[in-house]
GUTORRO-372489 format. One record per residue: residue in three letters; y, z, x of N, C-alpha, C in turn. Coordinates in steps of 0.2 Angstrom, whole numbers. Example, Ala and Ser with C-alpha at 12.3 -4.5 7.8 and 13.67 -1.06 7.14 Angstrom:
2
<pt code="ALA" n_yy="-28" n_zz="39" n_xx="66" ca_yy="-22" ca_zz="39" ca_xx="62" c_yy="-16" c_zz="39" c_xx="66"/>
<pt code="SER" n_yy="-11" n_zz="35" n_xx="64" ca_yy="-5" ca_zz="36" ca_xx="68" c_yy="0" c_zz="39" c_xx="64"/>
//
This chain:
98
<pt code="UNK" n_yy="299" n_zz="1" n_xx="-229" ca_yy="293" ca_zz="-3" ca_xx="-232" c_yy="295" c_zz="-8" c_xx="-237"/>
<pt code="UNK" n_yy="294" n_zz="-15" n_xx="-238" ca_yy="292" ca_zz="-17" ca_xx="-242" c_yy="288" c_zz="-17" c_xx="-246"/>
<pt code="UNK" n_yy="291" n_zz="-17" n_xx="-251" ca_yy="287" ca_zz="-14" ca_xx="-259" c_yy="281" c_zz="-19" c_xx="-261"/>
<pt code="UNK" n_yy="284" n_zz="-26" n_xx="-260" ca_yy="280" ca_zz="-29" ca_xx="-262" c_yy="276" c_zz="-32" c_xx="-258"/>
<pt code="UNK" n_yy="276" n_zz="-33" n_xx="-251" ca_yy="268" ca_zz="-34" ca_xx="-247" c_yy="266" c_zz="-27" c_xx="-248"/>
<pt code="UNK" n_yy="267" n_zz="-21" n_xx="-243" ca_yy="265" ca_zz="-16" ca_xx="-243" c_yy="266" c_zz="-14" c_xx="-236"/>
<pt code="UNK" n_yy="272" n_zz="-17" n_xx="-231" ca_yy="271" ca_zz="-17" ca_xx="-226" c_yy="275" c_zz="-13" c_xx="-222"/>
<pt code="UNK" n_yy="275" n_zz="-11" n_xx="-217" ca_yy="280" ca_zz="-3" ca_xx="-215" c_yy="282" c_zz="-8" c_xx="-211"/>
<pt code="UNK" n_yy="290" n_zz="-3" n_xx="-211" ca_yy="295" ca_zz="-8" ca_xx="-207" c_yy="295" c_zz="-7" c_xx="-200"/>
<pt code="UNK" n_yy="286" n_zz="-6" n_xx="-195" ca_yy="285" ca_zz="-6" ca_xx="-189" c_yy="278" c_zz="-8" c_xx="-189"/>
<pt code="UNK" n_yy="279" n_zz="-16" n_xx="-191" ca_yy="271" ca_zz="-20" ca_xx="-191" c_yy="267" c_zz="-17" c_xx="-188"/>
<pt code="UNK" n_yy="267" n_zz="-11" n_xx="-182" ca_yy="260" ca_zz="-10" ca_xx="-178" c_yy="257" c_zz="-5" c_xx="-181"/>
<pt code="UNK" n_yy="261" n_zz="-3" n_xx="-187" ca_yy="259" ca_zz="4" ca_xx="-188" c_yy="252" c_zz="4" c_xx="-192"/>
<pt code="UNK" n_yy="245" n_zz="6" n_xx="-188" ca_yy="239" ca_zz="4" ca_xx="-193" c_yy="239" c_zz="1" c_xx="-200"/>
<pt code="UNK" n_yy="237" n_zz="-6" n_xx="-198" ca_yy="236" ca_zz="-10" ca_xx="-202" c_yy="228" c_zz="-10" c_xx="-206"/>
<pt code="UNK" n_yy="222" n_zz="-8" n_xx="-201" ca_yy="220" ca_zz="-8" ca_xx="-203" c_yy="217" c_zz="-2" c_xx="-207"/>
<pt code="UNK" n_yy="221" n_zz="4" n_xx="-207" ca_yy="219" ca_zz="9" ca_xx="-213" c_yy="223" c_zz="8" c_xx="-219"/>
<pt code="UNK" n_yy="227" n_zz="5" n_xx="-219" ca_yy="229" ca_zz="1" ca_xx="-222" c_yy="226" c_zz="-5" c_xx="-228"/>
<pt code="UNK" n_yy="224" n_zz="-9" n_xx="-223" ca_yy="218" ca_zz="-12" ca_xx="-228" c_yy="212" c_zz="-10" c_xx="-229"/>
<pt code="UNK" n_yy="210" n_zz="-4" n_xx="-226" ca_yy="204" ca_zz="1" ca_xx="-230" c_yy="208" c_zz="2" c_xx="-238"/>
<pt code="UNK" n_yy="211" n_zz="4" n_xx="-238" ca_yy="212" ca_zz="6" ca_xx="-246" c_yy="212" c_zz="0" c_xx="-251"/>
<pt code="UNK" n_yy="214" n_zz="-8" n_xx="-248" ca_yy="216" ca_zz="-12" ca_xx="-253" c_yy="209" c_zz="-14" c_xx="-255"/>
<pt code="UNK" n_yy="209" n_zz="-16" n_xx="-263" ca_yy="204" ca_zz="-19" ca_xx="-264" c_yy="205" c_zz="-28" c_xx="-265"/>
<pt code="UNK" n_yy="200" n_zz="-31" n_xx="-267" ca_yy="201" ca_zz="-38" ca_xx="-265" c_yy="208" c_zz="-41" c_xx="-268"/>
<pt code="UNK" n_yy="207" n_zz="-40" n_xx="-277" ca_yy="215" ca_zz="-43" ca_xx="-278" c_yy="221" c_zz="-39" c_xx="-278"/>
<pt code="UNK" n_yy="221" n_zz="-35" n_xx="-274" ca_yy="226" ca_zz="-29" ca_xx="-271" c_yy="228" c_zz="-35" c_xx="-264"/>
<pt code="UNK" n_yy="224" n_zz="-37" n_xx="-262" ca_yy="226" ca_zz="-39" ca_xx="-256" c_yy="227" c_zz="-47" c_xx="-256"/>
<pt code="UNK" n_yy="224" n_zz="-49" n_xx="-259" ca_yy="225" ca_zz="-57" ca_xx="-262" c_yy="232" c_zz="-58" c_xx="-266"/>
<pt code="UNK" n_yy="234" n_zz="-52" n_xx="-270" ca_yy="242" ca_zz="-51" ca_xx="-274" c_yy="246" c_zz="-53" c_xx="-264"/>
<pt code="UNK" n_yy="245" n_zz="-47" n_xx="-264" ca_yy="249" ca_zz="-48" ca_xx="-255" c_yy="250" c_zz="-52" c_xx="-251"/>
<pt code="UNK" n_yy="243" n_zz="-58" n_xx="-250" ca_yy="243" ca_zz="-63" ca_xx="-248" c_yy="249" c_zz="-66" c_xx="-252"/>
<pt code="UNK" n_yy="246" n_zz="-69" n_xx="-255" ca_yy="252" ca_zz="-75" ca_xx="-261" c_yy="258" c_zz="-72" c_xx="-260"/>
<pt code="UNK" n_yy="261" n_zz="-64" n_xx="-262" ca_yy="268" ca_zz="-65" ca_xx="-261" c_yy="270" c_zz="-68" c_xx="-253"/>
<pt code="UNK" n_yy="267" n_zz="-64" n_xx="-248" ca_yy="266" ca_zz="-68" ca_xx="-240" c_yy="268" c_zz="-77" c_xx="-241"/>
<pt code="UNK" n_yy="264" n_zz="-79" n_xx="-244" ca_yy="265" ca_zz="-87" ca_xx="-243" c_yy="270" c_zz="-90" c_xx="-247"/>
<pt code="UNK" n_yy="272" n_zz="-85" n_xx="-253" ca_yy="278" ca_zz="-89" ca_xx="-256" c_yy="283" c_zz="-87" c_xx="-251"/>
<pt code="UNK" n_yy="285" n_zz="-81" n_xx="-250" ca_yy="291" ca_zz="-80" ca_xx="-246" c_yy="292" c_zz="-86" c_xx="-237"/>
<pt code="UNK" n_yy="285" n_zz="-84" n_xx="-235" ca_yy="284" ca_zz="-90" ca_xx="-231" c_yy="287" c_zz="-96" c_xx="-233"/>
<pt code="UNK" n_yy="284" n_zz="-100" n_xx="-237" ca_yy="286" ca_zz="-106" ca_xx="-240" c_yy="293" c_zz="-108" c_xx="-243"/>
<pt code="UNK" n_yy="297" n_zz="-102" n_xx="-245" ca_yy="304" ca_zz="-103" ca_xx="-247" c_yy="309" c_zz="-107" c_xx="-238"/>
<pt code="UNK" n_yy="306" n_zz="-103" n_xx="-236" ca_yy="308" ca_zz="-107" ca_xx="-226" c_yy="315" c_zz="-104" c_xx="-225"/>
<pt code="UNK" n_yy="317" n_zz="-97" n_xx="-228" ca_yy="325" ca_zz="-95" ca_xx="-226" c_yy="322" c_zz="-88" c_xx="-225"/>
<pt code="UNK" n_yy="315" n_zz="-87" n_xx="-221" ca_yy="313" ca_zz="-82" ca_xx="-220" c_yy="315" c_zz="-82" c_xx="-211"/>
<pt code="UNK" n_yy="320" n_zz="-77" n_xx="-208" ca_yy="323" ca_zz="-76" ca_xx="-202" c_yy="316" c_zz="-77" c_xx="-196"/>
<pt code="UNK" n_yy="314" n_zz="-79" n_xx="-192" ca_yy="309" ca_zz="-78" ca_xx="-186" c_yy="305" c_zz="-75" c_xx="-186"/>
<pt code="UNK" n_yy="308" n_zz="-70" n_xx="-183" ca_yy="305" ca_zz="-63" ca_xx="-183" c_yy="300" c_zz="-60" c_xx="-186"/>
<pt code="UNK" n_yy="304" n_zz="-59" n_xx="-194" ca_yy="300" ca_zz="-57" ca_xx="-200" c_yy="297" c_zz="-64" c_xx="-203"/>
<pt code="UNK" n_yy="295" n_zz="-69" n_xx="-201" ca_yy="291" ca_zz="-75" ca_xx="-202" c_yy="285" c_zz="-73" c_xx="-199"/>
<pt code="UNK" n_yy="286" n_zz="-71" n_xx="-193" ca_yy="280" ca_zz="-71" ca_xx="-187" c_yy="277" c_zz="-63" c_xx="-191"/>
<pt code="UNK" n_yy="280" n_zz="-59" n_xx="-192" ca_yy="278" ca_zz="-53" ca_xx="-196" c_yy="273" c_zz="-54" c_xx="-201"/>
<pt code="UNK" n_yy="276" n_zz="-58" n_xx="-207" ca_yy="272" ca_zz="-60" ca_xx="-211" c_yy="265" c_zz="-63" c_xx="-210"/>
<pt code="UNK" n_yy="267" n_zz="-68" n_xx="-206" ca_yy="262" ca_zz="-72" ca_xx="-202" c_yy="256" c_zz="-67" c_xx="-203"/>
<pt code="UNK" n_yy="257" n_zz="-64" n_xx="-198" ca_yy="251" ca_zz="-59" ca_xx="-194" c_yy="248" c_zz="-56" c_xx="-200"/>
<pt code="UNK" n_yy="253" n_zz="-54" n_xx="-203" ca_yy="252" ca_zz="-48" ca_xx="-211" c_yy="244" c_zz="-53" c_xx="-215"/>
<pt code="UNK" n_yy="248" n_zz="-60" n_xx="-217" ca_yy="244" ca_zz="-63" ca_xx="-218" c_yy="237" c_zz="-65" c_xx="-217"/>
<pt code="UNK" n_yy="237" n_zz="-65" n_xx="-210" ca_yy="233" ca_zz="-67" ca_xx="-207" c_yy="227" c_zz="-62" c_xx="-208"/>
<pt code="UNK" n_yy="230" n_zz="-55" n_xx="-206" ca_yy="225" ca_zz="-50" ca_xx="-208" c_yy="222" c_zz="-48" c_xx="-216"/>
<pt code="UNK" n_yy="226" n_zz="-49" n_xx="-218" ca_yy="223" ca_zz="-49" ca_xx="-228" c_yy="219" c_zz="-54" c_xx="-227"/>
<pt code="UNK" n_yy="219" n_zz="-61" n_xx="-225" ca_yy="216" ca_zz="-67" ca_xx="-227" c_yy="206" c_zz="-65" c_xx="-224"/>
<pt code="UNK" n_yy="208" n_zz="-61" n_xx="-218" ca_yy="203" ca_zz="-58" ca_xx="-216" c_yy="200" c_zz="-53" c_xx="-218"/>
<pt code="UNK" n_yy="203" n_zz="-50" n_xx="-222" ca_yy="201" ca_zz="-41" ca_xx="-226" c_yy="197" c_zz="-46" c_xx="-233"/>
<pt code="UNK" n_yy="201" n_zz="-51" n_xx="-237" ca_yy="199" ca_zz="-55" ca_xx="-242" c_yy="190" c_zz="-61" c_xx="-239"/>
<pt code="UNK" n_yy="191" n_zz="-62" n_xx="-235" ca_yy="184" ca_zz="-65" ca_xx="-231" c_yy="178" c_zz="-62" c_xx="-230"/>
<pt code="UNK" n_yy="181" n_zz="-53" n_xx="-228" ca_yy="175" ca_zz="-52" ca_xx="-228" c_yy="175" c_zz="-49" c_xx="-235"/>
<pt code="UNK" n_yy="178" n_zz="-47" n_xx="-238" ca_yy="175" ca_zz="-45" ca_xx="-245" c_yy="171" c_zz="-48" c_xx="-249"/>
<pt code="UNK" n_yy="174" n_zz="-53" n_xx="-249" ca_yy="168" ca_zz="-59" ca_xx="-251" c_yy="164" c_zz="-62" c_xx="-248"/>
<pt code="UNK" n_yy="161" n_zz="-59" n_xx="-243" ca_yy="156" ca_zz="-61" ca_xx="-238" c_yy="151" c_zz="-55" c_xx="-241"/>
<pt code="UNK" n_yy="154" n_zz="-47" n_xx="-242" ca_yy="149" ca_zz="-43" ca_xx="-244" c_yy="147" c_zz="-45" c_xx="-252"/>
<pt code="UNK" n_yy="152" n_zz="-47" n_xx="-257" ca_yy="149" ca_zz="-50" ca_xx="-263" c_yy="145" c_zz="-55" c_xx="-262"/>
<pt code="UNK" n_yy="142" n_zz="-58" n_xx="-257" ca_yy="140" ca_zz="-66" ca_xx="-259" c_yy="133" c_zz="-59" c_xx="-256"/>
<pt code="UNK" n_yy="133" n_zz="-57" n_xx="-251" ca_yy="126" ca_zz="-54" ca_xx="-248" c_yy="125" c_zz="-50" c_xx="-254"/>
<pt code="UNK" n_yy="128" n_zz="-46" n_xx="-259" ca_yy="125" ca_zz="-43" ca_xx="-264" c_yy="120" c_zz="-47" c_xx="-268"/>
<pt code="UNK" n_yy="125" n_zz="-53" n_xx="-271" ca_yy="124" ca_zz="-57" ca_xx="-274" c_yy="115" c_zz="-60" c_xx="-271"/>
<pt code="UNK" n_yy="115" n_zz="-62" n_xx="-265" ca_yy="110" ca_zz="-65" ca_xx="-262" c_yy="105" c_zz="-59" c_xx="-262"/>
<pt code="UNK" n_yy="105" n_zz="-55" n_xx="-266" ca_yy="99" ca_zz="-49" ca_xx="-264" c_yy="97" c_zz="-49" c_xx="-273"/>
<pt code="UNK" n_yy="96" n_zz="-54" n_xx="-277" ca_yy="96" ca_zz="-53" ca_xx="-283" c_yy="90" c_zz="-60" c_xx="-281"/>
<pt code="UNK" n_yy="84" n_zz="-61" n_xx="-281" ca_yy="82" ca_zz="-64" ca_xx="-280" c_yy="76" c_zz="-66" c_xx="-286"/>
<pt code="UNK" n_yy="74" n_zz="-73" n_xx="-287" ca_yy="69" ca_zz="-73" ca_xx="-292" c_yy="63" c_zz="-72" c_xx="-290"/>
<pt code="UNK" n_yy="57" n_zz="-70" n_xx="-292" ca_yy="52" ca_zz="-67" ca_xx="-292" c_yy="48" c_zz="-68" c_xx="-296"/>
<pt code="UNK" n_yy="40" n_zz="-71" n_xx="-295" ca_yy="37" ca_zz="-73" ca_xx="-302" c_yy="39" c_zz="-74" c_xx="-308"/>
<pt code="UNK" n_yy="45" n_zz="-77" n_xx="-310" ca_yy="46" ca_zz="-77" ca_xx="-314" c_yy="51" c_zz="-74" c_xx="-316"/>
<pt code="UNK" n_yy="52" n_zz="-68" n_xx="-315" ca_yy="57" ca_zz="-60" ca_xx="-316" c_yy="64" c_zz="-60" c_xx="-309"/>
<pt code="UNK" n_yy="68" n_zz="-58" n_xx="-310" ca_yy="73" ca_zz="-56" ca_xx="-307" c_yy="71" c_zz="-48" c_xx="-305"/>
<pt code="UNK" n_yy="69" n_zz="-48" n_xx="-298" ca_yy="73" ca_zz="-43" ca_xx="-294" c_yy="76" c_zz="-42" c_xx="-288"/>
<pt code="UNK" n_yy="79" n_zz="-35" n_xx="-288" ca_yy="84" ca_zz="-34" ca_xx="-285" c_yy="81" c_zz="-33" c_xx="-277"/>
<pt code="UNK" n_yy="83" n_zz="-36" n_xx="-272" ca_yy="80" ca_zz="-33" ca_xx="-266" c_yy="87" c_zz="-29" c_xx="-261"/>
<pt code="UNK" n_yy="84" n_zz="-28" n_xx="-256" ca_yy="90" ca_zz="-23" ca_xx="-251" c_yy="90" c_zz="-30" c_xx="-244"/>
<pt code="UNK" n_yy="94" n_zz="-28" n_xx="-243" ca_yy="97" ca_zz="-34" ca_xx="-236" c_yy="90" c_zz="-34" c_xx="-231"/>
<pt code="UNK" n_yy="85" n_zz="-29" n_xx="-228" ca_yy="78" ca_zz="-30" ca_xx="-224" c_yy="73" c_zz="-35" c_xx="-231"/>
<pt code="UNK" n_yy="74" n_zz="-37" n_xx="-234" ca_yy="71" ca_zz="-40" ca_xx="-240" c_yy="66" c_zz="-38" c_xx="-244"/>
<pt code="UNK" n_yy="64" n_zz="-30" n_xx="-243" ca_yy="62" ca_zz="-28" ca_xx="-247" c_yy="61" c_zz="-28" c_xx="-256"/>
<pt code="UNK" n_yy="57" n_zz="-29" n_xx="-260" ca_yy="59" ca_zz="-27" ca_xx="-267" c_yy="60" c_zz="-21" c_xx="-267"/>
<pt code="UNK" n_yy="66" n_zz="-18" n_xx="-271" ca_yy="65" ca_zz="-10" ca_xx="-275" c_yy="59" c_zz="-8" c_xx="-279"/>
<pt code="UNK" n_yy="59" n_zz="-4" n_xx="-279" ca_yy="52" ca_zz="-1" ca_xx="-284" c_yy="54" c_zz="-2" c_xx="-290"/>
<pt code="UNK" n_yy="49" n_zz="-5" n_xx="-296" ca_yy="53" ca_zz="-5" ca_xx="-304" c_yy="61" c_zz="-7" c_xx="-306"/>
<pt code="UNK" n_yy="65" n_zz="-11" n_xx="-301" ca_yy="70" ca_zz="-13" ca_xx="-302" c_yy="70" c_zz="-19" c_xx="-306"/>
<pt code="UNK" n_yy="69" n_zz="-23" n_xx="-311" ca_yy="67" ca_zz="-29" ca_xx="-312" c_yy="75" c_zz="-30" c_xx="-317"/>
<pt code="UNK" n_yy="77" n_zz="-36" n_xx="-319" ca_yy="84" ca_zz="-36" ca_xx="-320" c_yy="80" c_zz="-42" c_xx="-327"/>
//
């Protein structure tokens, strides 16, 4: 395993429970070393195309994460005047006001 992606030294091996455990800047650290070791260019094929993929998958565990904070975010609406909180079918909460 490399220590510092997080990656087991048989790329198939569930990736995706995997990135169940990371959280955003868990996975974002991950990314970045991915792109500098990429970027240095004396990384062997193989393990280029490894990372690749590695890559690939965090950049997509980090999009959607941020897809669920913008929809949190987007459920805080204003309302006569007052903030409140509503749920994704767009209902108001009962006495939630912010």
């Amino acid at each position: 395993m490399d220590n510092n992606t997080g990656m087991q030294a048989d790329e198939g091996q569930a990736p995706q429970a995997e990135n169940a455990e990371l959280n955003f800047e868990q996975a974002m650290d991950q990314l970045e070393h991915i792109v500098s070791e990429l970027e240095q260019g004396d990384v062997p094929l193989e393990k280029a195309i490894d990372l690749f993929q590695r890559g690939m998958q965090l950049s997509q565990l980090c999009g959607q994460k941020l897809e669920q904070v913008e929809r949190k975010i987007e459920t805080i609406v204003e309302e006569d005047g007052q903030l409140r909180r509503r749920n994704f079918a767009g209902e108001a909460e009962s006495g939630e006001d912010f």
